[in-house]
ROKOLSE-669750 format. One record per atom (N, C-alpha, C): x, y, z; chain. Coordinates in nm, 4 decimals. Layout:
! ROKOLSE-669750
<pt c1="X" c2="Y" c3="Z" kette="A"/>
...
//
This chain:
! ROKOLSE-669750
<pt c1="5.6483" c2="-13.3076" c3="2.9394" kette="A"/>
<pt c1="5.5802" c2="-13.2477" c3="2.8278" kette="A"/>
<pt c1="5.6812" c2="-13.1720" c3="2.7425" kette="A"/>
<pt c1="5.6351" c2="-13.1588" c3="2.6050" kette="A"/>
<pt c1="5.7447" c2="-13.1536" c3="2.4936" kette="A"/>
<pt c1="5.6962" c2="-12.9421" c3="2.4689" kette="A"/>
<pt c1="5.7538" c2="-12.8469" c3="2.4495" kette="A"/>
<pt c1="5.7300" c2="-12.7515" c3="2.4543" kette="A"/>
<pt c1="5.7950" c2="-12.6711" c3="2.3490" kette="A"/>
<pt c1="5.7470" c2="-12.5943" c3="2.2195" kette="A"/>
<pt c1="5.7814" c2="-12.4924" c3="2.1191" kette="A"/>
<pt c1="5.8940" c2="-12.4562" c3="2.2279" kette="A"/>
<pt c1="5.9965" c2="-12.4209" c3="2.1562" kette="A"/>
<pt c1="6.0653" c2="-12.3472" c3="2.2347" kette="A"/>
<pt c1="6.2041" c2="-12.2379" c3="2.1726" kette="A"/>
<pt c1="6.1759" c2="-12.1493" c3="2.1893" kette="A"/>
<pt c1="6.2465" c2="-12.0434" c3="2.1163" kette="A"/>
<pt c1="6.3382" c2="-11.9385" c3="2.2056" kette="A"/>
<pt c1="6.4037" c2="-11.8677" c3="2.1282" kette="A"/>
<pt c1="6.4881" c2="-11.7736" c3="2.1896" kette="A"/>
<pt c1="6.4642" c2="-11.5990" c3="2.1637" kette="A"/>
<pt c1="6.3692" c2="-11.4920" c3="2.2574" kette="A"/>
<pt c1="6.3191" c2="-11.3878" c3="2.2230" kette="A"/>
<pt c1="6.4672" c2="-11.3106" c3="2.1301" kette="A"/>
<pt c1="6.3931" c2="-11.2345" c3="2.0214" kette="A"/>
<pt c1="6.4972" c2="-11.1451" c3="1.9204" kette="A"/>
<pt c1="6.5336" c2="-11.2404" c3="1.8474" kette="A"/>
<pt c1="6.4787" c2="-11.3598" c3="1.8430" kette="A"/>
<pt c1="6.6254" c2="-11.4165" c3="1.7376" kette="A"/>
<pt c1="6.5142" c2="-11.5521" c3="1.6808" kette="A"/>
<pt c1="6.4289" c2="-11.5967" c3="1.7798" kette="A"/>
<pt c1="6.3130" c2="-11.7009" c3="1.6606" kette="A"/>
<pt c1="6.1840" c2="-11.7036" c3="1.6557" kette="A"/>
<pt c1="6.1821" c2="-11.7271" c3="1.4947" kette="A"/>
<pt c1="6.0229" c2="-11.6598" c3="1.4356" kette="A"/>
<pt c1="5.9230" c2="-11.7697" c3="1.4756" kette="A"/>
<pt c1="5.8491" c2="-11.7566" c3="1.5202" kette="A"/>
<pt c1="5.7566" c2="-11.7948" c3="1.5161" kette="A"/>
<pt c1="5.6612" c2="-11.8075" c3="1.4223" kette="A"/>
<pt c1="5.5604" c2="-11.9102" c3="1.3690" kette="A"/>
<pt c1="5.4414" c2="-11.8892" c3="1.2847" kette="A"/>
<pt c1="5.3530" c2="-11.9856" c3="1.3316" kette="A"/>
<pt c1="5.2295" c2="-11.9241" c3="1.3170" kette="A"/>
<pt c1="5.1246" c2="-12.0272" c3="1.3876" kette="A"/>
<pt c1="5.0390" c2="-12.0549" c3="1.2673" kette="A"/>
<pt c1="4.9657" c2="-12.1856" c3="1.2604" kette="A"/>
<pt c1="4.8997" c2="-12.2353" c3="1.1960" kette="A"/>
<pt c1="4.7715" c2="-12.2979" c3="1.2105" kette="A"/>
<pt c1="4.6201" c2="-12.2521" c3="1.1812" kette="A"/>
<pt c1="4.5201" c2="-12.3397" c3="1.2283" kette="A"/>
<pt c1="4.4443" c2="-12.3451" c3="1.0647" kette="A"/>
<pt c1="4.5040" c2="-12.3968" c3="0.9730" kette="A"/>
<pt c1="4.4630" c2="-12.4379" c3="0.8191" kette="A"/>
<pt c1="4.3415" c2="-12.5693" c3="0.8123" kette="A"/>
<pt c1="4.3733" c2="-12.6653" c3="0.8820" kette="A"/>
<pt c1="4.2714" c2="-12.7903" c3="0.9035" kette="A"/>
<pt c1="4.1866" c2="-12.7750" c3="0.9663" kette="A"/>
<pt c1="4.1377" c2="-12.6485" c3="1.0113" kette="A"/>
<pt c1="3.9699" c2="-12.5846" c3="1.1217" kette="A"/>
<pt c1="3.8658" c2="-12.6065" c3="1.0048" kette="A"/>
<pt c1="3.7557" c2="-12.6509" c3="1.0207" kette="A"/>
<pt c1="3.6436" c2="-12.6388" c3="0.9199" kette="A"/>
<pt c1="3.5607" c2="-12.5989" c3="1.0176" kette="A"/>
<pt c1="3.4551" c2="-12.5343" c3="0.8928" kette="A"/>
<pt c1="3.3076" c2="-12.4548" c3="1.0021" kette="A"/>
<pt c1="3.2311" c2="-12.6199" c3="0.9760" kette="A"/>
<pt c1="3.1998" c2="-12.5784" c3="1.1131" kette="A"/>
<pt c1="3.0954" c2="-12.7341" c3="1.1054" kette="A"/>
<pt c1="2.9542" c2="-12.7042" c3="1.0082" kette="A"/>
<pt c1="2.8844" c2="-12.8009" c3="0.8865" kette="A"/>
<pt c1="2.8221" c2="-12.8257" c3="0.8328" kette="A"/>
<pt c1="2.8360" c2="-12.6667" c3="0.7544" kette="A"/>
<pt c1="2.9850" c2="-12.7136" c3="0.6570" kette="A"/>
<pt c1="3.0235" c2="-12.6051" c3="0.5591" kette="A"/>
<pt c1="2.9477" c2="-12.6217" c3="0.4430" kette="A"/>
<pt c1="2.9242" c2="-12.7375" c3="0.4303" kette="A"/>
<pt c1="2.8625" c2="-12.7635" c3="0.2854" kette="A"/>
<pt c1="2.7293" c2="-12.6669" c3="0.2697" kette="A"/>
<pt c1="2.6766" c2="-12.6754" c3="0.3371" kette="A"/>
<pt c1="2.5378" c2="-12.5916" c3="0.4129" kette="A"/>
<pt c1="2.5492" c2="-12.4411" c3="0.3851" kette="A"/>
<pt c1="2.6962" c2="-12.3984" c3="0.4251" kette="A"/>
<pt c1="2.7183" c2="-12.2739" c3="0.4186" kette="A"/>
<pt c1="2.8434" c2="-12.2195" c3="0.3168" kette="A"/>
<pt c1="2.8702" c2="-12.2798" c3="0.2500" kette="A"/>
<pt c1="3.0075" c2="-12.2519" c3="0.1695" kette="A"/>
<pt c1="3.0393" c2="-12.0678" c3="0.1423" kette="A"/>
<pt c1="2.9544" c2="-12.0062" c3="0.1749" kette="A"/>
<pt c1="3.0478" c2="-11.8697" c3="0.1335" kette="A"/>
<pt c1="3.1251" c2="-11.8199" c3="0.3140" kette="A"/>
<pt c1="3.0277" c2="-11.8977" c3="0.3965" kette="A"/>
<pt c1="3.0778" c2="-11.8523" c3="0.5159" kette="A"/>
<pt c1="3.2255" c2="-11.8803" c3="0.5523" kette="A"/>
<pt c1="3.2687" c2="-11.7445" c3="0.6196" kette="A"/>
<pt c1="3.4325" c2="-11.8101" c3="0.6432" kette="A"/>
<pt c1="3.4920" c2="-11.8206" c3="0.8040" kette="A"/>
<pt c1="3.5637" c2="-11.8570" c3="0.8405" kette="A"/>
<pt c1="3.6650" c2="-11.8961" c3="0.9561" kette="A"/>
<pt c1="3.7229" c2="-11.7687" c3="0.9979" kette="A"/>
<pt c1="3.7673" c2="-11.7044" c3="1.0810" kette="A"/>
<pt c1="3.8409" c2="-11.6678" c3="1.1530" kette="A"/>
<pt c1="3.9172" c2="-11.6805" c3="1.2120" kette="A"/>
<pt c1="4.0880" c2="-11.5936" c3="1.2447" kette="A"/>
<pt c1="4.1443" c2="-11.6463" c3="1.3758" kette="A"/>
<pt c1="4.2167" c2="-11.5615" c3="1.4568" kette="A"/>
<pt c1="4.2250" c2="-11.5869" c3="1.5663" kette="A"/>
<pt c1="4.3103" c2="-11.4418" c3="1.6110" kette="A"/>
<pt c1="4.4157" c2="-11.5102" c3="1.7397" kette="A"/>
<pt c1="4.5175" c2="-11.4738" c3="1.7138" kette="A"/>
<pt c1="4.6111" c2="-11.5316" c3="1.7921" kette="A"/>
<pt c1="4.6894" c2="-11.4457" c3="1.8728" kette="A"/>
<pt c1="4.6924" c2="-11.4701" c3="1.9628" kette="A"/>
<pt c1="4.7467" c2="-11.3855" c3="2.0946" kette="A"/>
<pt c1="4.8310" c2="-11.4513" c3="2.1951" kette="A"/>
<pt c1="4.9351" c2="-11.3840" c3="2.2462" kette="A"/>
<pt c1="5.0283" c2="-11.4412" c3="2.3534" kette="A"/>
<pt c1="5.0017" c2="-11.4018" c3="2.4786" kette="A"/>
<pt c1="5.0021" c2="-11.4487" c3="2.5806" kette="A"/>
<pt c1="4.9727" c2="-11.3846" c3="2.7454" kette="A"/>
<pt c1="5.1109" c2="-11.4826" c3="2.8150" kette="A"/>
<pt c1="5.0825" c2="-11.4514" c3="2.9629" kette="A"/>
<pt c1="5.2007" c2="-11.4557" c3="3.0714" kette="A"/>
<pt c1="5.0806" c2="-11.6088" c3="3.0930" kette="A"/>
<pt c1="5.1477" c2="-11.6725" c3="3.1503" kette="A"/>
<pt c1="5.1075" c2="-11.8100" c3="3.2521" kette="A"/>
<pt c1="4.9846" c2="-11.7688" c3="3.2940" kette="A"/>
<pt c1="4.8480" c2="-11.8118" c3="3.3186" kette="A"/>
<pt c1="4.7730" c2="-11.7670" c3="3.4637" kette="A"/>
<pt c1="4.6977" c2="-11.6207" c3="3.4176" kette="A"/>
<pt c1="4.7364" c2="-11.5547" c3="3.2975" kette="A"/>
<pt c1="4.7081" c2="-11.4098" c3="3.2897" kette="A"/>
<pt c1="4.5850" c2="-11.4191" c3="3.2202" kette="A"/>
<pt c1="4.4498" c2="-11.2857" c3="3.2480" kette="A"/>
<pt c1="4.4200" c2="-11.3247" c3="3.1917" kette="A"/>
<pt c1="4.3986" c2="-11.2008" c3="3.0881" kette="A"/>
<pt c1="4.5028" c2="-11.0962" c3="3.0627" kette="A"/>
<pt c1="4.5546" c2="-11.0035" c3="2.9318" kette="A"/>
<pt c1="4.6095" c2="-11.0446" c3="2.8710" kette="A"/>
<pt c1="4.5586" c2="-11.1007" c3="2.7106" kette="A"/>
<pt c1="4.6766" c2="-11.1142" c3="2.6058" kette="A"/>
<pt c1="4.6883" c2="-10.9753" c3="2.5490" kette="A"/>
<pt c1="4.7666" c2="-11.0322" c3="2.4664" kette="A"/>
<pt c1="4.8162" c2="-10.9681" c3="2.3579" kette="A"/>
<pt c1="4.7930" c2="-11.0258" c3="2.1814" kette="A"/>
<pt c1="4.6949" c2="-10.9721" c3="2.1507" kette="A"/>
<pt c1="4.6624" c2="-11.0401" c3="1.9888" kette="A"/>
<pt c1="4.7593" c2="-10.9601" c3="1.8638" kette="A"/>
<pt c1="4.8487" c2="-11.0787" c3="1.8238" kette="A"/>
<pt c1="4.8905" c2="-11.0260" c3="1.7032" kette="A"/>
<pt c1="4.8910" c2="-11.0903" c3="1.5921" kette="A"/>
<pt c1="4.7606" c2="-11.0965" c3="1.5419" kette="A"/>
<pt c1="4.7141" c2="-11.1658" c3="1.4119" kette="A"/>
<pt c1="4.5811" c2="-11.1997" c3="1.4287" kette="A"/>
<pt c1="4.4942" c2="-11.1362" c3="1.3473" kette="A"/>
<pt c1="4.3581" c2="-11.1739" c3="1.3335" kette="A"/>
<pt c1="4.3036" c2="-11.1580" c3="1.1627" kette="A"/>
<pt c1="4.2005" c2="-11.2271" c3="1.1529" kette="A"/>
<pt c1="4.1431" c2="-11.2400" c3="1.0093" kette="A"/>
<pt c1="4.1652" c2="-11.3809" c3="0.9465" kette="A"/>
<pt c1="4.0626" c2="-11.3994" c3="0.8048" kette="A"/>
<pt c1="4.0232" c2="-11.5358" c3="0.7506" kette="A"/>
<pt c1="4.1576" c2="-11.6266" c3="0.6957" kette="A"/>
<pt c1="4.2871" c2="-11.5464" c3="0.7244" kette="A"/>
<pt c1="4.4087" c2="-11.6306" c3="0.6691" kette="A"/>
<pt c1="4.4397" c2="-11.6783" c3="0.8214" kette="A"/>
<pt c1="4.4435" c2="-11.8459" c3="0.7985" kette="A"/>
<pt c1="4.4764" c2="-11.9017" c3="0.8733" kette="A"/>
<pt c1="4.6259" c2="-11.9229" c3="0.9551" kette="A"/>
<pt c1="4.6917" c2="-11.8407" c3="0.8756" kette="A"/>
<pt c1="4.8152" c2="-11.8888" c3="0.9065" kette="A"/>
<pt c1="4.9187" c2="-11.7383" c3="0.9329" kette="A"/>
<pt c1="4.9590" c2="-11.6835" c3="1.0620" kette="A"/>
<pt c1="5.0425" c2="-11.5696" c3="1.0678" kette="A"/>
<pt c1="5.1787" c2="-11.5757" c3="1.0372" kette="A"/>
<pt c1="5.2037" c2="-11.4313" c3="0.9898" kette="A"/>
<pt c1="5.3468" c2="-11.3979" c3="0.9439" kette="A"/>
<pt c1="5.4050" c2="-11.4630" c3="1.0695" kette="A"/>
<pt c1="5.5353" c2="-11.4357" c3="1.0263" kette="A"/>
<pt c1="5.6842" c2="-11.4911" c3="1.1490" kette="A"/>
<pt c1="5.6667" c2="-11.3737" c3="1.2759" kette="A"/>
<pt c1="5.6442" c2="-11.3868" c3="1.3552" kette="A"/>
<pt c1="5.6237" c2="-11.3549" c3="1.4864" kette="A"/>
<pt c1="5.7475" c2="-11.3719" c3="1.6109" kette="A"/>
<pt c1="5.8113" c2="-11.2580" c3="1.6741" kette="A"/>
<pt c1="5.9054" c2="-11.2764" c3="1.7084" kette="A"/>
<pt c1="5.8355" c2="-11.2510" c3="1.9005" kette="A"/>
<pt c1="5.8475" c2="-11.3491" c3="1.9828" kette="A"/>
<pt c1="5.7515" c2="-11.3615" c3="2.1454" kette="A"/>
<pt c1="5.8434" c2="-11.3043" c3="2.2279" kette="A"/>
<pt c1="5.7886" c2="-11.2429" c3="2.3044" kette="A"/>
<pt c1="5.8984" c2="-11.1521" c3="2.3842" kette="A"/>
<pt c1="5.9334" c2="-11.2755" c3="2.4884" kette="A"/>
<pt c1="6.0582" c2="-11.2427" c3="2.6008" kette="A"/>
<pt c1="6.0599" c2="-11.3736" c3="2.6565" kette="A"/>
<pt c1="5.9640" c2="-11.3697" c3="2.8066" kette="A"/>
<pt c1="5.9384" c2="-11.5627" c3="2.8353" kette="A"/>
<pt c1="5.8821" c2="-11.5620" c3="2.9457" kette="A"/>
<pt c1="5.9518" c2="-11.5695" c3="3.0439" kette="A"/>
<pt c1="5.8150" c2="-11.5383" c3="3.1429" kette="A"/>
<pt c1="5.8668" c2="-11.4785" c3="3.2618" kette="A"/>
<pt c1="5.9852" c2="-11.6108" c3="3.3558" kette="A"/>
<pt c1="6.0574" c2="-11.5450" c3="3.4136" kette="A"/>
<pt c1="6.1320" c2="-11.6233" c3="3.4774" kette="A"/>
<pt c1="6.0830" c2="-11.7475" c3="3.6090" kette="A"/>
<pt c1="5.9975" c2="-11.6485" c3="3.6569" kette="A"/>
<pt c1="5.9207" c2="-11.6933" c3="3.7682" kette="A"/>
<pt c1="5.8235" c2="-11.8248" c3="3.7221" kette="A"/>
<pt c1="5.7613" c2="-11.8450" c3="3.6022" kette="A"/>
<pt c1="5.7216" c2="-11.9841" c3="3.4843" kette="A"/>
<pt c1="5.7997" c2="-12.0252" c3="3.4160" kette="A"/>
<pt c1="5.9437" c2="-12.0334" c3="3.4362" kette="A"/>
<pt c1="6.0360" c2="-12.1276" c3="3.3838" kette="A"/>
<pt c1="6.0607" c2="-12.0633" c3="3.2640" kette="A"/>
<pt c1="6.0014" c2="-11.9725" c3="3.1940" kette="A"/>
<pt c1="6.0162" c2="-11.8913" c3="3.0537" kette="A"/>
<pt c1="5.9170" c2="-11.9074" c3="2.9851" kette="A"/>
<pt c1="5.8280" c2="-11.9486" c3="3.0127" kette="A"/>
<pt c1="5.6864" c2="-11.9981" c3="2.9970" kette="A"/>
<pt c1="5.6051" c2="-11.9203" c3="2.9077" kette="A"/>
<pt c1="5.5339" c2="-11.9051" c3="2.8480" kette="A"/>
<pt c1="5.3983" c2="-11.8229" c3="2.7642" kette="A"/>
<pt c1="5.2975" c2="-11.9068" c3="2.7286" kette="A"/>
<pt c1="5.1841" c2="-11.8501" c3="2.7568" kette="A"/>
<pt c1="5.0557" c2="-11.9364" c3="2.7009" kette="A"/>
<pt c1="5.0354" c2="-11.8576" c3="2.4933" kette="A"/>
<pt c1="5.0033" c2="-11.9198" c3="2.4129" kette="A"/>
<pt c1="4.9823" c2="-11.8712" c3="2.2848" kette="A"/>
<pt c1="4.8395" c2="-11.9324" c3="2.2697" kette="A"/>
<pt c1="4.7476" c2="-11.8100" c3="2.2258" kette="A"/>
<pt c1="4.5862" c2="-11.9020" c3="2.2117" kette="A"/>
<pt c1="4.5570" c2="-11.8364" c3="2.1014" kette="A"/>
<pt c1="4.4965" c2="-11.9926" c3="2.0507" kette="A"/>
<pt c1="4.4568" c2="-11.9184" c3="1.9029" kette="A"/>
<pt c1="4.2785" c2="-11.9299" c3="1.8829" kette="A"/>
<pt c1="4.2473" c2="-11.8382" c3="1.8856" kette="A"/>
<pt c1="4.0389" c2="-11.8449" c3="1.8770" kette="A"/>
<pt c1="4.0143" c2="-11.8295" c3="1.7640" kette="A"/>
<pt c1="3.9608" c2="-11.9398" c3="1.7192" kette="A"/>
<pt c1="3.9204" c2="-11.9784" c3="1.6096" kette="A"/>
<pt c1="3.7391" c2="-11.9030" c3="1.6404" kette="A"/>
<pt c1="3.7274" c2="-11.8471" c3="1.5087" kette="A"/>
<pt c1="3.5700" c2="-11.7639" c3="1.5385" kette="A"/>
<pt c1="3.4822" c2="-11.7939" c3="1.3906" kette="A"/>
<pt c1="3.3510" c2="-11.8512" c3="1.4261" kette="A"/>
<pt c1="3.3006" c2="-11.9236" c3="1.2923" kette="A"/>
<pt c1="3.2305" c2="-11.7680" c3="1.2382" kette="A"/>
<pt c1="3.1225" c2="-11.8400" c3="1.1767" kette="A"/>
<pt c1="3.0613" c2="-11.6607" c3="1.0871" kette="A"/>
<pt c1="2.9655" c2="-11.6345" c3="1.1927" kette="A"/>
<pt c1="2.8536" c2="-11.7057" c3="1.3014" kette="A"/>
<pt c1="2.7650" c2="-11.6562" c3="1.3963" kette="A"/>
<pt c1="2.8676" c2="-11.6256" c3="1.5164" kette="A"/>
<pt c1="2.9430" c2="-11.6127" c3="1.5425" kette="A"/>
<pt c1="3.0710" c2="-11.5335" c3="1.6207" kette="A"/>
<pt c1="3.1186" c2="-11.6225" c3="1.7523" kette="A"/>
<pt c1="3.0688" c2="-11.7974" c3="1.7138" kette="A"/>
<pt c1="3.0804" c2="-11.8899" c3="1.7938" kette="A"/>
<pt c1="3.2095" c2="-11.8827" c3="1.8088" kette="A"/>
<pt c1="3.3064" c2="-11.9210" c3="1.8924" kette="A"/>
<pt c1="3.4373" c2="-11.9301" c3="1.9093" kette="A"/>
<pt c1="3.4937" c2="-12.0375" c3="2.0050" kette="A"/>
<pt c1="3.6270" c2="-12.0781" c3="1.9888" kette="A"/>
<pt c1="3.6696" c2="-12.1920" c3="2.0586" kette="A"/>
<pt c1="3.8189" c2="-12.1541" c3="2.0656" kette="A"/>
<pt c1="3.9007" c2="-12.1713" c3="2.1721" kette="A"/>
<pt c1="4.0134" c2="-12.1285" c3="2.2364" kette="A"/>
<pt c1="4.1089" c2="-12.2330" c3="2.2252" kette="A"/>
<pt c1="4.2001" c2="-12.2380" c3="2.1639" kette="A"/>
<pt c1="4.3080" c2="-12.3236" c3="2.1521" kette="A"/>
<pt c1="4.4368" c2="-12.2974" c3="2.2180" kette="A"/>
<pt c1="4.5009" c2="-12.3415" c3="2.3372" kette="A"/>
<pt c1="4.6004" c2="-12.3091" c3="2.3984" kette="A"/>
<pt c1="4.7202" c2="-12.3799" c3="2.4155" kette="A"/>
<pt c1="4.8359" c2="-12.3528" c3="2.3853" kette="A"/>
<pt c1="4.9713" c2="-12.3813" c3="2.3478" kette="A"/>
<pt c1="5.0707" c2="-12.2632" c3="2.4201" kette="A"/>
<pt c1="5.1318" c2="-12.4347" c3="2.4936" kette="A"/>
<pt c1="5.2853" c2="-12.3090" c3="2.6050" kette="A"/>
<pt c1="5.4012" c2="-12.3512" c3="2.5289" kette="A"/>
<pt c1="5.4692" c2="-12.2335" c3="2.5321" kette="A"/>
<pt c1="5.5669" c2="-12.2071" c3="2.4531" kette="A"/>
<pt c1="5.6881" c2="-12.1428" c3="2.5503" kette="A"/>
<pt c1="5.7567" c2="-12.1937" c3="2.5203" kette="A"/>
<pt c1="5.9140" c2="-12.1460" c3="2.6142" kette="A"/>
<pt c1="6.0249" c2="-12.0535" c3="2.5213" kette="A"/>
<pt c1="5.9792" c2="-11.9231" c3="2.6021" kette="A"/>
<pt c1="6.0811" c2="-11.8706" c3="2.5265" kette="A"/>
<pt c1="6.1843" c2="-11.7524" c3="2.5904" kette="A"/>
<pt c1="6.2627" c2="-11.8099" c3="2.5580" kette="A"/>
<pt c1="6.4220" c2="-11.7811" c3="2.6434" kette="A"/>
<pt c1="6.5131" c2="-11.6543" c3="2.6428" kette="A"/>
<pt c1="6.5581" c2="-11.5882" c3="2.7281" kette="A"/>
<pt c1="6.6437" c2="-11.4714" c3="2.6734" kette="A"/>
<pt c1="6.7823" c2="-11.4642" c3="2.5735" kette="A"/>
<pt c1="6.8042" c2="-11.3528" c3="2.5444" kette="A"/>
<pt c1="6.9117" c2="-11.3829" c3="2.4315" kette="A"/>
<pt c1="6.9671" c2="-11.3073" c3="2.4422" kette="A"/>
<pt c1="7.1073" c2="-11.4283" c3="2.4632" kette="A"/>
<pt c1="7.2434" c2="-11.3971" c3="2.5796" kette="A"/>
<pt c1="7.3405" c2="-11.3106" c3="2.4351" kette="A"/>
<pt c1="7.4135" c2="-11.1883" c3="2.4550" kette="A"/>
<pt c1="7.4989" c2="-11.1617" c3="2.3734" kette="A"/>
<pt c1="7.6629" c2="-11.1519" c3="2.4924" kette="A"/>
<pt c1="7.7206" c2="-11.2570" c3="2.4035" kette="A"/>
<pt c1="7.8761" c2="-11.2347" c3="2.4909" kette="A"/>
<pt c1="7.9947" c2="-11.1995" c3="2.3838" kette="A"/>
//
C-alpha cells in the first residue's frame, strides 16, 4: 500500500474533501457541508481536530511524527457533517517521519 508520506517540521500538509455533495442538494441548495479533520495515533481512539467549518479544504498543516512502534504511522480522518448533523468518517494513514538535523 502506497502512503502520504512526510517529514514532521518540515512538510505541509493540506487536506481536501471539495467533490463531497449533500445528497439531494437540489432539494436543499442553501444547506451546506461541513468538515473537520483530525489526526490520531494508529488504533487511538483521541484525535486531534485541526480544521473544521464549510471550507472544504485546510490551510498547510504541519503532523507531528508517528509513532515508532506503527512504523511512523498516523491515521488522518476527515468527517464530513451534512446540515441534519449526519456524518461520515473518512480515513487516511499517513507516514510521517522524524527530522534528522546533522
Amino acid at each position: 500500500m502506497v502512503y502520504l508520506t512526510g517529514t514532521a517540521s518540515e512538510t505541509e500538509f493540506m487536506l481536501n474533501c471539495q467533490k463531497w455533495k449533500m445528497w439531494l442538494a437540489e432539494q436543499t441548495p442553501n444547506a451546506k457541508l461541513y468538515v473537520q479533520y483530525s489526526i490520531r495515533h494508529i488504533g487511538s481512539k483521541r484525535s486531534f481536530p485541526f480544521h473544521y467549518g464549510d471550507n472544504m479544504q485546510s490551510k498547510p498543516v504541519f503532523f507531528p511524527v508517528g509513532s515508532l512502534y506503527d512504523d511512523f504511522k498516523l491515521e488522518v480522518v476527515a468527517s464530513i457533517i451534512d446540515a441534519i448533523g449526519d456524518s461520515y468518517e473518512y480515513i487516511r494513514t499517513v507516514v510521517v517521519l522524524y527530522f534528522f538535523i546533522i
